[in-house]
N, C-alpha and C positions, 0 to 999 in steps of 0.2 A: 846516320844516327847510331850511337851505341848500344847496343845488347847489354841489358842488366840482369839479374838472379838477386832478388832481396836487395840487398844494400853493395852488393857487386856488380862494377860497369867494366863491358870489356868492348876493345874495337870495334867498327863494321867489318863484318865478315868473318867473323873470330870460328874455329872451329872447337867444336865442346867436346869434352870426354869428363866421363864421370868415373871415379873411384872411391871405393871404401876405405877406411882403415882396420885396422884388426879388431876384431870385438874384445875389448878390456873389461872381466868379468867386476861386479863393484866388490869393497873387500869385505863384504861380509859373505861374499858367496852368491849371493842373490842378485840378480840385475846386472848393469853395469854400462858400457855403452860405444856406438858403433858411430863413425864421424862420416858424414857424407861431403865429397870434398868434386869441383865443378876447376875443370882443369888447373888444378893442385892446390883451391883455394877452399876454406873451410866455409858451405853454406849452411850445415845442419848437422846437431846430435842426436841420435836415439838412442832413448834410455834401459832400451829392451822392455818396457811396461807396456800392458797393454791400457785399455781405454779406463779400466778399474783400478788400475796403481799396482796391478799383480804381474809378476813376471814373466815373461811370454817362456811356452816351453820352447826346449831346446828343439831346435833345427833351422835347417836353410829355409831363408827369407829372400825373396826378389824383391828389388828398390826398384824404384820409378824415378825418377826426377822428369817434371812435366814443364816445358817451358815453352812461351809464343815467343817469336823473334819480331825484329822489327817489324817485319811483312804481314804481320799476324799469321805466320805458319808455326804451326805445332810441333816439336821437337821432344822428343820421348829415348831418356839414355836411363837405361838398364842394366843392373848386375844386383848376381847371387852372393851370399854371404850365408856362414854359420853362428849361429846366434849361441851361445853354451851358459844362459841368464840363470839356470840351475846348476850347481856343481858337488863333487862331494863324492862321486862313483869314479872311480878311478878305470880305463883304457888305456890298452897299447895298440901300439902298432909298429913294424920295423920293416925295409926295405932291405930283404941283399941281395946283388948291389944296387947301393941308393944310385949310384953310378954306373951306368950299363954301358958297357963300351961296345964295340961292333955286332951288337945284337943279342947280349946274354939276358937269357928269360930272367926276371925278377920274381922275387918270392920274398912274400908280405907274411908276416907273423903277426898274431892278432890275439888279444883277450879282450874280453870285458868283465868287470869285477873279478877279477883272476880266473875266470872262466874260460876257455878255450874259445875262441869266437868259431860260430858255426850256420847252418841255413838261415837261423832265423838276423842274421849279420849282411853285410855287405860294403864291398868297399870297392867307393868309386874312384873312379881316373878324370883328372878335370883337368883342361889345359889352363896355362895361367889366364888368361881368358874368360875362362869359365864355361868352358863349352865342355860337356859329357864325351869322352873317349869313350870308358868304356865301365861295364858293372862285373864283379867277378863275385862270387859265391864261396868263402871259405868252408873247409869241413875238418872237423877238428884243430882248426885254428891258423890253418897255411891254408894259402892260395897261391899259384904261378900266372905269372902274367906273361906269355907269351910276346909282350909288345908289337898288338895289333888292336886294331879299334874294331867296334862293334860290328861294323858293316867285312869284319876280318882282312882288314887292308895295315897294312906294314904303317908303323904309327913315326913320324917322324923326329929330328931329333929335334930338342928341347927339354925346356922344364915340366913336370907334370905334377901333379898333387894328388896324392892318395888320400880319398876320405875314409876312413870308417864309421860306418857307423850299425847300429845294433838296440837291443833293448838293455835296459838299467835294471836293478833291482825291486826298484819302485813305478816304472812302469813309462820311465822318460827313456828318450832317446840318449845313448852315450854315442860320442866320438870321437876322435884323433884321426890329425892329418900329418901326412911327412911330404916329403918332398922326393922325385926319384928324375932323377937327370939322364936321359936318354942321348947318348952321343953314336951316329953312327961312323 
């Protein structure tokens, strides 16, 4: 018997994975919308609205996708995302080097609203995955990242993703993400 999702049928024995697409802010600024895709096929949009038609604040959101298979066993695939359905305050963030070659510490440069990012900031290390490496605390607007995860274990090589994130002016979460390539 086939394994369906809404109006998509796949083999018996199909293995699922779920992925987002990037949140595409709408062009007025407000809203916009994040594509839920069920091994590379589009089953769902969010519009970033909440249940009132108002735009959800900015930050990371966990998806669910909830599915029974033919056996009626319950199957639950999960990822994070950054939602940014407010925009307008401007963040940086830089990596050097965005490419770390046999182990050279990286150092993250940070503002928000041209302001120096500092304790009340933070910026995370996520594998492409999405799994938390690690959290570092800038102070006056640098941070070094030693390339080791939380548990202070030697972080391996790959792609990683630096989040920033922080407070706005108006009292929403700002962020920026870069990307920092660890090759040992």
């Amino acid at each position: 018997m086939a394994e369906t999702c809404g109006n998509l049928t796949f083999p018996p024995g199909t293995t699922f994975s779920m992925s987002l697409s990037d949140f595409i802010p709408g062009p007025s600024g407000v809203g916009g919308a994040i594509t839920i895709l069920l091994n590379g096929l589009e089953v769902a949009v969010w519009d970033a609205m909440d249940l009132e038609g108002e735009p959800v604040p900015n930050g990371h959101y966990h998806f669910i996708l909830e599915e029974t298979d033919a056996q009626g066993r319950i199957v639950l695939l999960e990822r994070d995302a950054y939602i940014g359905a407010r925009t307008g305050e401007a963040s940086t963030l830089s990596a050097v080097p965005n490419i770390s070659v046999g182990g050279a510490n990286v150092v993250f440069t940070a503002s928000l609203t041209g302001i120096p990012a500092d304790a009340q900031s933070r910026i995370k290390l996520y594998t492409t995955g999405g799994e938390l490496v690690r959290t570092l605390v800038p102070s006056a607007g640098t941070v070094t990242w030693d390339l080791t995860s939380r548990s202070g274990r030697t972080v391996a090589s790959g792609l990683y993703l630096a989040v920033l994130e922080g407070p706005g002016a108006v009292g929403d979460k700002l962020h920026k993400v870069v990307k920092v390539l660890v090759l040992r």
